[in-house]
C-alpha positions, 0 to 999 in steps of 0.5 A, a space after each residue: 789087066 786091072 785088079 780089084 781086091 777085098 783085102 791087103 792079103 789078097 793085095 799081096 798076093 796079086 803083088 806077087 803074082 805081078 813079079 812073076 810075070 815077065 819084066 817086059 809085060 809087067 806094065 801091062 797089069 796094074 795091081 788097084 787098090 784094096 777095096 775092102 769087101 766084095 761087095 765094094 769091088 763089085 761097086 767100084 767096078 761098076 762106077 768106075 771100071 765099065 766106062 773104062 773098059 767100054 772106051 778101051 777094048 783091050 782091057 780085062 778086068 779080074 774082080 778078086 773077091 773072097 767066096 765065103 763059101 757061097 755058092 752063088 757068089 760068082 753068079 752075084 758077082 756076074 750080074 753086076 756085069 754088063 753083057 757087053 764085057 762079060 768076056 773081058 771080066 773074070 771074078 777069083 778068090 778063094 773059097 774061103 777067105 785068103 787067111 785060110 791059103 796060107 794056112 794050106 800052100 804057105 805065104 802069101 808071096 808064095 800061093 801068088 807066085 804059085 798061082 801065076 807059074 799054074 797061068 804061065 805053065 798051064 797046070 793047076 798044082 795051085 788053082 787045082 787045090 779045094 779052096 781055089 778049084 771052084 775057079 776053074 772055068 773063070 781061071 780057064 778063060 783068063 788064061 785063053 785072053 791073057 796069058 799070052 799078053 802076061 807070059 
C-alpha cells in the first residue's frame, strides 16, 4: 500500500499509523513523499502511480488529501481515477484540514495511532468523530482489502 499526502502533518500521522502496524508487515506499506496540495496528490497519481499499479495488481494505493469542507472533493478526486483501479484506491483526509485534528484528538503521532488501532480493531472511536466521519464508506472498503495484509 502507498501513500500520498498534502502536508508534513498528514506525513506524520501516516508515519504513526505505519509503527502500528505489526513489525512483520510493516514493509508492506510505503509512507510517499508529501505532495504539497491535493491537487498535486491527484498529479502525481496520475503521472506517476497508475502505470504502476496496472503492472502491479496487488497494489492499493490511498490518496490523503485535506476536504476543505467541500463536499465534492472526494467525487474530484475519483474522477481522476481510472475504472480500472477504482477498487484499489481509497481517498482520506480530514474534513477540514489535519491542524484542526489535533486540536480535536491530540498529537499527531497520536490521531495516527488511534486511527489505525480504529483499522486494526474494527471500530470508529477515531474515524467516527465529525472531522473524520465523511470517510466512512472509503474507510470501509480499505479496511475489507487491507486490513488483513497490514494486522
Amino acid at each position: 500500500m502507498y501513500s500520498y499526502f498534502p502536508r508534513t502533518m498528514t506525513r506524520q500521522l501516516a508515519a504513526e499509523f505505519q509503527a502500528q502496524i505489526d513489525f512483520g508487515r510493516q514493509r508492506q506499506m510505503y509512507v510517499l513523499d508529501v505532495a504539497n496540495g491535493w491537487t498535486r496528490v491527484v498529479d502525481l497519481f496520475v503521472s506517476v502511480h497508475i502505470d504502476e499499479m496496472r503492472r502491479r495488481p496487488t497494489r492499493f494505493m490511498v490518496l490523503l488529501v485535506d476536504f476543505d469542507e467541500d463536499q465534492n472533493r472526494l467525487q474530484k478526486v475519483k474522477s481522476a481515477i481510472p475504472a480500472d483501479l477504482i477498487d484499489r484506491v481509497f481517498v482520506l483526509g480530514a474534513w477540514t484540514k489535519p491542524e484542526d485534528l489535533r486540536h480535536d484528538i491530540g498529537p499527531y503521532g497520536k490521531v495516527g495511532s488511534d486511527m489505525a488501532a480504529d483499522c486494526r480493531d474494527g471500530t470508529d472511536k477515531t474515524w467516527g468523530r465529525p472531522l473524520l466521519r465523511h470517510n466512512g464508506g472509503e474507510l470501509d472498503r480499505l479496511r475489507q482489502h487491507v486490513r488483513s495484509i497490514l494486522f
